[in-house]
Steps between C-alpha positions, in 0.01 A plus 500: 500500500514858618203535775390851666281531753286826531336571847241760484235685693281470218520356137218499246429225289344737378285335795645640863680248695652680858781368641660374175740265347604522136736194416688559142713237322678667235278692269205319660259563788518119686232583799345788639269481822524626851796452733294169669433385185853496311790368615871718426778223375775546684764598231224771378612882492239722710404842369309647830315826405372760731184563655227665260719340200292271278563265188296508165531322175687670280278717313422471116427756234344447175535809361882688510650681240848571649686591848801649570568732231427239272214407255437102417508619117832601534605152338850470734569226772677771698156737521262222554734367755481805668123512494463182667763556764319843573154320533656197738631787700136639506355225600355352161679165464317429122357687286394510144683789274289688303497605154363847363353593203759585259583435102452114439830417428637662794273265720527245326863496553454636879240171538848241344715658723283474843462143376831421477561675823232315696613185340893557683306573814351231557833276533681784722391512826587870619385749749244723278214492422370215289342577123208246474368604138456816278236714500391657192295851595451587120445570211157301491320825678268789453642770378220719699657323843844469396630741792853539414544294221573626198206491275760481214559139587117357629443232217170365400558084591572200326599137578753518262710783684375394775662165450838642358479656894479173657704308232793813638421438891550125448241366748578775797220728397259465759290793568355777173300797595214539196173682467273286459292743261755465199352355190762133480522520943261183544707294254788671651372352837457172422837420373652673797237275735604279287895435510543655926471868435307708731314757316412801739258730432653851497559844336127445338231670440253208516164478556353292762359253239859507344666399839238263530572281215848532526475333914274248264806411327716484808648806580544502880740819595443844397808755490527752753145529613338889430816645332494509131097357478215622370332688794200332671181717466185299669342480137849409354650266778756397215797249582547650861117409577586165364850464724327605820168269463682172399667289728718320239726781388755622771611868441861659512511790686761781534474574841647835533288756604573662188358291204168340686366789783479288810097505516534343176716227656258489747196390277734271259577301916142507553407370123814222508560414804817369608542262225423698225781762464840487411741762626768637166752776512472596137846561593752708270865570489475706779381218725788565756725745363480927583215732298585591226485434108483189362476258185202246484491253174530826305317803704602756719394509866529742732505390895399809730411439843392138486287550178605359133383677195547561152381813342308535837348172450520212759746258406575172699659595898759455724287291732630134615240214599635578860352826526224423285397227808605772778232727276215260492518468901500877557255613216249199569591366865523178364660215735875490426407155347324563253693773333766281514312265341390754183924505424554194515251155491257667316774616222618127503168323470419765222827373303442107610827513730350505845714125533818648528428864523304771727465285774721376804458108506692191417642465186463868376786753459669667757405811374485696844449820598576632874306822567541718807174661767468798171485236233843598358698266339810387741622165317435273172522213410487360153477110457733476834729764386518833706481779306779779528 
């Protein structure tokens, strides 16, 4: 057995421990503690890092589209290969590719492919980042909140398609952004509830009573939090009333700067708490690669100095989870902790994978991620592998 032990001045569990030892075996984490507590085997490599350097889970997003010039609709091992080598690099050791609104057929047969993919994954250990399940942003959505996508293609629900959706993503769909107001969205719920789907409230233009019954049914995420909502108003609170008064539903955030203003941020921290949000990218092709043009499952996006849009309209970013935590710190003054703790526990207790995921303990993957005094990303490691 391969064995690495990491000395550090600091690692987060996401919990601080000074002093630190990180013991890996393989592709798992085998002890973790300070140096009195854990004791170095004597055939073990040692990876010293600096002063002001620090070690983090590796971080998880729920929400990507693409990186690297590529888009996870693209349907080709080579692109989504690429995506998840760009991520690793990035910092974001799993992720869940996301799926836009497009003609049925074409996501339908994006969904089989992703399946397939994630199903060849899982037997090849490799140093990327790691596709847990799809995520299925569309077509189930409000055609008043769609944002960028295309009306053309926003479908009215049933279990039937819905189920021809599943039946394609053979038991790796795992997350489905719905508004809850749609006529069929409570039955659509409960079969996703149901058979391990998450259904997250988003692109909607519920009411607060609608949002209600659909947390009655079980929903317990809501997709990026403000964007793409119906606006509160303090005699129309609506679904972002309901998000920020109840404990039970943990919010995604895109943490930019750009799609939430930071005061915003500020109230959703003082509403959530620490436990409550979950830090996404929302990430596109361009996660990665130089502004520019680019393809996402079927639109046009233009990148200009940091921003994504189509037709002037916000579309996804170029933000990783990495920044997105380095954000939270600077526009809330949060401890380093617990924005650490936003992208990556919370994201894994959200999804049920907080065993072997999110979190530096025994047992778990040795998903690592060494960042320096600015919070830049300096090394990876994905399930003992360094990334390149």
């Amino acid at each position: 057995m391969a064995q690495t032990a990491f000395l550090a001045p600091t690692i987060y569990t996401p919990r601080p421990i000074s002093n630190g030892v990180l013991l890996t075996e393989d592709d798992r984490i085998r002890a973790v503690g300070t140096r009195d507590e854990i004791e170095i085997p004597t055939n073990a490599r040692v990876v010293q890092l600096e002063d002001g350097f620090m070690i983090t889970p590796g971080f998880i997003d729920t929400h990507n589209h693409g990186a690297g010039g590529h888009d996870v609709m693209e349907t080709s091992r080579e692109s989504l290969d690429a995506v998840c080598r760009t991520l690793a690099r990035l910092g974001t050791t799993s992720y869940y590719p996301t799926t836009l609104t497009a003609p049925t057929l074409d996501i339908r047969r994006a969904v089989e492919f992703l399946a397939g993919y994630l199903e060849e994954a899982e037997k090849r250990p490799a140093a990327m980042s790691h596709p847990l399940g799809i995520h299925m942003e569309g077509p189930y959505i409000s055609v008043k909140r769609r944002g960028v996508h295309p009306a053309a293609h926003i479908v009215e629900p049933t279990l039937a398609a819905y189920r021809q959706f599943a039946e394609a993503a053979r038991g790796k769909l795992r997350i489905m952004t719905v508004a809850p107001e749609l006529k069929h969205a409570p039955d659509l719920i409960r079969e996703m509830i149901g058979t391990g789907v998450q259904p997250s409230m988003g692109h909607t233009d519920s009411t607060f009573e609608q949002a209600e019954q659909a947390v009655e049914l079980g929903v317990r995420q809501a997709t990026h939090m403000f964007n793409a909502m119906r606006p509160f108003t303090h005699r129309d609170p609506g679904v972002i009333g309901k998000v920020l008064n109840d404990p039970t539903i943990k919010a995604e955030l895109i943490a930019d700067g750009v799609h939430v203003d930071p005061q915003a941020i500020q109230l959703l921290y003082r509403c959530k708490g620490a436990d409550g949000i979950v830090l996404i990218s929302d990430g596109l092709s361009a996660v990665g690669a130089p502004e520019g043009t680019y393809r996402v499952g079927g639109l046009t996006i233009e990148v200009k100095d940091g921003v994504c849009r189509h037709n002037g309209t916000l579309a996804g970013s170029i933000l990783t989870i990495a920044r997105a935590v380095r954000n939270m710190r600077d526009f809330v003054g949060l401890p380093l902790e617990e924005a650490i703790q936003m992208g990556t526990l919370n994201t894994a207790q959200l999804m049920g994978i907080s065993e072997r995921k999110g979190c530096l303990k025994p047992g778990a993957d040795a998903d690592l991620v060494i960042l320096d005094q600015q919070l830049s990303v300096r090394q990876v490691y994905a399930r003992g592998l360094p990334v390149e």
